[in-house]
C-alpha positions as a printed Julia matrix, in Angstrom:
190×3 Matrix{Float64}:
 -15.41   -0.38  -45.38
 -12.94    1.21  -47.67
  -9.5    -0.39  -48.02
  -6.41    0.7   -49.27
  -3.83   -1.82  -49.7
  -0.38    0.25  -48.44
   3.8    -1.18  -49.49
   5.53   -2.58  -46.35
   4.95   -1.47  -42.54
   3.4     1.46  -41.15
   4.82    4.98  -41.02
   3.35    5.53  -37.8
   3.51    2.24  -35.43
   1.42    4.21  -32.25
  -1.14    1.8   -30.45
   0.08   -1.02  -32.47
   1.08   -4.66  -30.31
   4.68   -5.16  -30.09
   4.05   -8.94  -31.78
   2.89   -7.05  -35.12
   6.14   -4.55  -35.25
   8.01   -8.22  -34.94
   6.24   -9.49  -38.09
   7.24   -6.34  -40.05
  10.79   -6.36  -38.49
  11.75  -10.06  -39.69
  10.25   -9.6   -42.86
  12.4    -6.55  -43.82
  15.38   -8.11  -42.58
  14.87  -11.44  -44.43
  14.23   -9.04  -47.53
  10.57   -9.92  -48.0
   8.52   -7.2   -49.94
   5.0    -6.71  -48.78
   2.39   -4.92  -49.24
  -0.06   -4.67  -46.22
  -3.63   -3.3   -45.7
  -4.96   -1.72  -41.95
  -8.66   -2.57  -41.0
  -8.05   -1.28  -37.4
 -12.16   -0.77  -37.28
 -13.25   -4.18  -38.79
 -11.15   -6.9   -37.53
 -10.75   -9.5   -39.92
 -12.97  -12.44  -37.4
 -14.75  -14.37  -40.16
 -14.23  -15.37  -43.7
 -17.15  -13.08  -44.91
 -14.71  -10.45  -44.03
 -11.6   -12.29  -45.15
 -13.52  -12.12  -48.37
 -13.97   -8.28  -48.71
  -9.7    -8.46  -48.09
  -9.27  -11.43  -50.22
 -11.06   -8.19  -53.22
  -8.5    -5.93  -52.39
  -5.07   -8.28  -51.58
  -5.45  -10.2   -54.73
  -3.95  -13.08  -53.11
  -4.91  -16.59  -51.6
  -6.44  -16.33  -48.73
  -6.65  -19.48  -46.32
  -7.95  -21.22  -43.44
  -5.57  -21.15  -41.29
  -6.6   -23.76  -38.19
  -4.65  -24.54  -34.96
  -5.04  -28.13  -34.26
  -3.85  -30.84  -32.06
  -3.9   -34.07  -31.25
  -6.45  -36.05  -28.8
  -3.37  -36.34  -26.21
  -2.83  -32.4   -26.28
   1.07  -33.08  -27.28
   1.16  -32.3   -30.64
   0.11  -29.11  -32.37
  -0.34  -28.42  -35.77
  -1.06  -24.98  -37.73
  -3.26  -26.02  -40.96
  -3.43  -23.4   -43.87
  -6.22  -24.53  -46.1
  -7.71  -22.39  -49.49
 -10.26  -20.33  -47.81
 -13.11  -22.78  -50.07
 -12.16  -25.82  -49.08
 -13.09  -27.75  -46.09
 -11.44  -29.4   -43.74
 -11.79  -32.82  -42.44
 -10.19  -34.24  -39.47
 -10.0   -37.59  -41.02
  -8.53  -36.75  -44.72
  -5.43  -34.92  -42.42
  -4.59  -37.73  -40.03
  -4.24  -40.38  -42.1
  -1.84  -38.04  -44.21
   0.0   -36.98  -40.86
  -0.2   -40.49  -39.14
  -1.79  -39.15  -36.12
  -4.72  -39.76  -33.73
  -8.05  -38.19  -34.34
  -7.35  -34.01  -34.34
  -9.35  -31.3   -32.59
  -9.23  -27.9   -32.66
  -6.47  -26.33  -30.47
  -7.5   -24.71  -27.4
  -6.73  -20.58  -27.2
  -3.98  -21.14  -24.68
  -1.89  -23.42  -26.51
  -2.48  -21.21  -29.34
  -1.27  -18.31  -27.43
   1.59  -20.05  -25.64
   3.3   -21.56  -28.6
   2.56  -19.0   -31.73
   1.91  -15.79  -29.43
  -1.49  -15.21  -31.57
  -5.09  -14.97  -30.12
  -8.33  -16.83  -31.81
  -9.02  -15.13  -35.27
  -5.51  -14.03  -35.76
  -4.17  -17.42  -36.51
  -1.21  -17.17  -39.31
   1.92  -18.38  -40.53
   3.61  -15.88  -39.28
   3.14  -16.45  -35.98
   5.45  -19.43  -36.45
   8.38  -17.04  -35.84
   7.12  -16.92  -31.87
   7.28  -20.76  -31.91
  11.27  -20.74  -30.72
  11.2   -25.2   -29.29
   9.04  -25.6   -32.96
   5.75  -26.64  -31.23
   4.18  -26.39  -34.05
   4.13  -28.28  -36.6
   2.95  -26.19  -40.37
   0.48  -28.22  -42.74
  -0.17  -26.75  -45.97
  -2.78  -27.78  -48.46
  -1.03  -28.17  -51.89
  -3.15  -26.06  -53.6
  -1.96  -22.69  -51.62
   1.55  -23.28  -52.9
  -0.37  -22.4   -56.76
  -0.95  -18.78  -56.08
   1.27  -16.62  -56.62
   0.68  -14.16  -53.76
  -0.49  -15.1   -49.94
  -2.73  -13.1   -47.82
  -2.26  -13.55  -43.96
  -2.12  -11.78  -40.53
   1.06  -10.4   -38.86
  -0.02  -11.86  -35.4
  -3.06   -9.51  -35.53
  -6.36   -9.39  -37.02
  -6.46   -5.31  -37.41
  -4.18   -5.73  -40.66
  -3.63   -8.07  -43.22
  -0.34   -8.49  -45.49
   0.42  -10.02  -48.83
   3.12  -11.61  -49.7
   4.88  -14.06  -52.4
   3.82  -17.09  -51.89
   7.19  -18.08  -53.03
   8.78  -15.76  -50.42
   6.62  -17.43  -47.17
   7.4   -20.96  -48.11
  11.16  -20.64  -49.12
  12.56  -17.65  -46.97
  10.07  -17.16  -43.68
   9.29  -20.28  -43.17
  12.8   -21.69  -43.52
  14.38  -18.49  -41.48
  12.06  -19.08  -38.83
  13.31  -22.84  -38.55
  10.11  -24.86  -39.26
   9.82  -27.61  -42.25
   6.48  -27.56  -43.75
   4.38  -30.99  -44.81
   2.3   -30.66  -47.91
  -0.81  -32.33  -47.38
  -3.94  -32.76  -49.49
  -8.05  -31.74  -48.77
 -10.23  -33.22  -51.29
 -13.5   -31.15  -51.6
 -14.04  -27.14  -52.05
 -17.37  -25.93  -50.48
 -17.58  -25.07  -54.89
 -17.15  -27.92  -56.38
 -17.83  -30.78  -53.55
 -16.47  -33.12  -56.93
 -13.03  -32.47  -56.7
């Protein structure tokens, strides 16, 4: 798979969905430089190939998990370092909420307008009645540049990680809450 990491949106925007020219539209009108990379024949559906894009973005790539409480009224979108894991219990108790699950597609689609291996920030700008409520690990505010999806999993963007958390996320209308994940699947210690 040869990748070629490309400045800002495509030239050409034939056969692309309507929710990825959206991604590329708010981020140049908020200002936002990116630079973006097209993998329209491997779709990015498992960290193994997150990893390959995580070689060529330079950038943190993360977890990024819909979840949701037991009562299906509450939804959260999680965005985790890609080596650390997650545990339902170490979030809760930092959230004060019941026991969390894994949202179902639906929701997923309904409220951030993303399907099942797509899941990104950026799909926060769909999320009008804020729905969705963003958790961010503390460690992927260290990086200096984020790798995520623009709704889709056929292309993958980097950004500063400066510019998501202080200009998207805030022009979209959604706080953020900094949580904390102890263990990496590297160093289970830390």
């Amino acid at each position: 798979m040869e990748l070629k990491l490309v400045n800002g949106r495509p030239e050409d925007t034939t056969g692309r969905l309507e929710k990825e020219i959206r991604v590329y539209d708010l981020l140049d009108e908020l200002g936002i430089e990116y630079s973006r990379i097209d993998h329209m024949d491997t779709p990015a559906m498992n960290m193994e190939i997150c990893k390959l894009l995580d070689e060529t973005l330079n950038a943190t790539i993360c977890k990024n998990l819909f979840l949701c409480n037991r009562q299906k009224t509450n939804f959260y979108l999680l965005m985790i370092p890609a080596d650390k894991v997650f545990h339902t219990k170490e979030i809760s108790s930092q959230i004060n909420s019941a026991r969390l699950s894994f949202g179902e597609p639906e929701y997923m689609e309904k409220y951030l307008d993303i399907l099942p291996g797509a899941v990104s920030v950026m799909g926060l700008m769909n999320d009008k009645e804020n729905n969705v409520r963003l958790l961010v690990d503390e460690d992927v505010l260290k990086g200096e540049y984020l790798g995520c999806h623009p709704c889709v999993n056929t292309s993958s963007l980097r950004l500063k990680t400066k510019d998501v958390f202080e200009k998207f996320v805030p022009a979209v209308h959604h706080d953020m809450t900094i949580v904390r994940l102890g263990f990496s699947e590297e160093n289970p210690n830390s």
